[in-house]
N, C-alpha and C positions, 0 to 999 in steps of 0.2 A: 556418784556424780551425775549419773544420769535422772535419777530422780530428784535432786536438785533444782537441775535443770526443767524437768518436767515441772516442778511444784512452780517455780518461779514465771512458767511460759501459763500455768494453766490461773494461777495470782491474774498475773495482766489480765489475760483475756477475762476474765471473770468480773475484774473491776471498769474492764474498759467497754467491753458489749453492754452493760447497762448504760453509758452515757452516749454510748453510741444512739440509742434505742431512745435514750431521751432526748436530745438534739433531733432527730426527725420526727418524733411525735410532736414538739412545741412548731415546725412552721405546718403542720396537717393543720385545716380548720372543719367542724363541723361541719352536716349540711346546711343548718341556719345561718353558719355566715357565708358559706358559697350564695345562698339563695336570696341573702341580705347586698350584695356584693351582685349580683345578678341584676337587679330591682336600681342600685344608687348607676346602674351603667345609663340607666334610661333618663335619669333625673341629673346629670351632668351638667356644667352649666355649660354655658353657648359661649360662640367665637366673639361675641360684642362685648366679654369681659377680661377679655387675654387680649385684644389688636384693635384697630381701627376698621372699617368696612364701608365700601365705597357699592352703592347698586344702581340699575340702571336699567329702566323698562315703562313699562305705560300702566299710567293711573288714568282711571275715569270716574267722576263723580261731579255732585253739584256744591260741593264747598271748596276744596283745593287742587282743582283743576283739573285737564282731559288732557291727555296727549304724552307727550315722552317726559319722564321722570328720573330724577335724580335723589338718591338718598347718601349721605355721609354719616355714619355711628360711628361716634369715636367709641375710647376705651372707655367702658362706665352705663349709664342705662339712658342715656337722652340720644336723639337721632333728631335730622333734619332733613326735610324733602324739600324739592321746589319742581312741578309740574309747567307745564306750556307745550299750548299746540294751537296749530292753525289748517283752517279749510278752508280754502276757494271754492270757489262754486260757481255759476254761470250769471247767475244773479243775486248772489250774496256772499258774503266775509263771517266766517265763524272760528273767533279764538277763544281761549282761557289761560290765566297764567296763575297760579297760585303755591301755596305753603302750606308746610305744616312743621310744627315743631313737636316731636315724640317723646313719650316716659314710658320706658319699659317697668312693667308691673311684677312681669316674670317672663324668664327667657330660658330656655333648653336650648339641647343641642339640636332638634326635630321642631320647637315652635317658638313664636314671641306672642305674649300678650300685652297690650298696651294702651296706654290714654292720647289723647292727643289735640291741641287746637289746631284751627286752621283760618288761613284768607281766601279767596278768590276774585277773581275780577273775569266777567265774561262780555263779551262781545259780540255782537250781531247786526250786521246794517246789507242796506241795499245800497251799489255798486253810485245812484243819482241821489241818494239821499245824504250817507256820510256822515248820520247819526247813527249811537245806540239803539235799538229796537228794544230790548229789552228793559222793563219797569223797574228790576231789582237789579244790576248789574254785581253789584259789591256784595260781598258774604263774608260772614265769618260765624265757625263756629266750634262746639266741642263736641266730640267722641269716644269712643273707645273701639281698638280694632284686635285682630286675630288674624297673626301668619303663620303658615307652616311648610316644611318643605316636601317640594315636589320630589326635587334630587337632594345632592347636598348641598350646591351654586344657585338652583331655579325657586323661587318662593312666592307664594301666591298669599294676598292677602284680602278680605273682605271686614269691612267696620261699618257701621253708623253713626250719625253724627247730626248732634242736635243742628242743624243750620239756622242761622238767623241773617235774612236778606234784610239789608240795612234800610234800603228807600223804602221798601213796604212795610215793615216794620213785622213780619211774618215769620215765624220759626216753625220749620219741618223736620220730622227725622229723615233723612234722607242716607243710602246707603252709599259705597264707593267700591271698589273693586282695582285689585292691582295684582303685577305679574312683574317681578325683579330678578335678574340676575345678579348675584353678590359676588364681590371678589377684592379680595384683599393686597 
C-alpha cells in the first residue's frame, strides 16, 4: 500500500514539475526584449495624446508676440498660443499681441517638434505723437519649432519662422524663444 501510494505521489510530481517549469519559463523574456522594452520607454508618447493641456509663460519673438503666453493643446496634435505684453516707458508705449496656431510633427514624453503659423501686431509710439513708429507693424508668418522639457511641468522652447512684414513687403528668418509651464 505504501508503494502504491509512493508511485501515485511520485506520477504527480513527475507530470506536474514540468508544467510547473513551463508556465514560468513562457512569462521570462530574453535580453533583447528586456533591451527592446528598455528603448520603446524613451519613445512613449506624450501627455497631448491622452488629455488636453493648458500652459502659461512668456514668449518673445518678432512674428507672434513678446510678453505673457498662453497655450491650450487639446486631445490630438494641434495647439493654439496667444501672446501680449506691454511696456511703459518715460517716453514711449511698447506692446505686441499675437498667435499662433501649432501641428505636432512628433511628440514624446521628454520633447515636441512642430510646424507652425503665426500673426503679430506691434506697437510703438511717443507719449505727443500717438502714432505707430514702426514701418511694418503687422506680421505673419511660418516656422517650425523644438520643445523640450526642463522638468516634467517647465518647457522651454526655441523655433524660427520665415516672417513676412506686410507694409514692407520683407521676409526674415527670424528666431523666437519661449519658457511654459504646463499643467492639466
Amino acid at each position: 500500500m505504501m508503494s502504491t501510494r509512493l508511485m501515485i505521489a511520485l506520477v504527480f510530481f513527475v507530470f506536474l514539475f514540468p508544467i510547473r517549469e513551463l508556465r514560468c519559463q513562457e512569462t521570462q523574456k530574453t535580453p533583447e526584449e528586456n533591451t527592446q522594452e528598455i528603448i520603446d520607454v524613451t519613445k512613449q508618447k506624450s501627455v497631448f495624446n491622452t488629455t488636453d493641456v493648458w500652459g502659461i509663460g512668456l514668449n518673445t519673438g518678432l512674428l507672434s508676440g513678446i510678453g505673457l503666453s498662453t497655450r491650450f493643446h487639446p486631445r490630438g496634435r494641434f495647439c493654439f498660443q496667444l501672446t501680449g505684453g506691454y511696456l511703459g516707458l518715460e517716453d514711449q508705449a511698447l506692446w505686441a499681441v499675437g498667435g499662433e496656431g501649432q501641428f505636432d510633427f512628433d511628440a514624446t514624453v521628454r520633447s515636441r517638434f512642430y510646424g507652425y503659423l503665426g500673426l503679430g501686431l506691434y506697437y510703438q509710439d511717443k507719449p505727443e505723437e500717438s502714432k505707430n513708429k514702426l514701418k511694418a507693424p503687422f506680421r505673419m508668418g511660418i516656422g517650425i519649432a523644438y520643445e523640450w522639457s526642463i522638468s516634467p511641468k517647465l518647457i522651454f522652447n526655441a523655433n524660427v519662422a520665415f516672417t513676412y512684414f506686410v507694409a514692407s513687403s520683407e521676409v526674415l528668418p527670424l528666431p523666437q524663444l519661449g519658457l511654459y509651464y504646463y499643467f492639466n
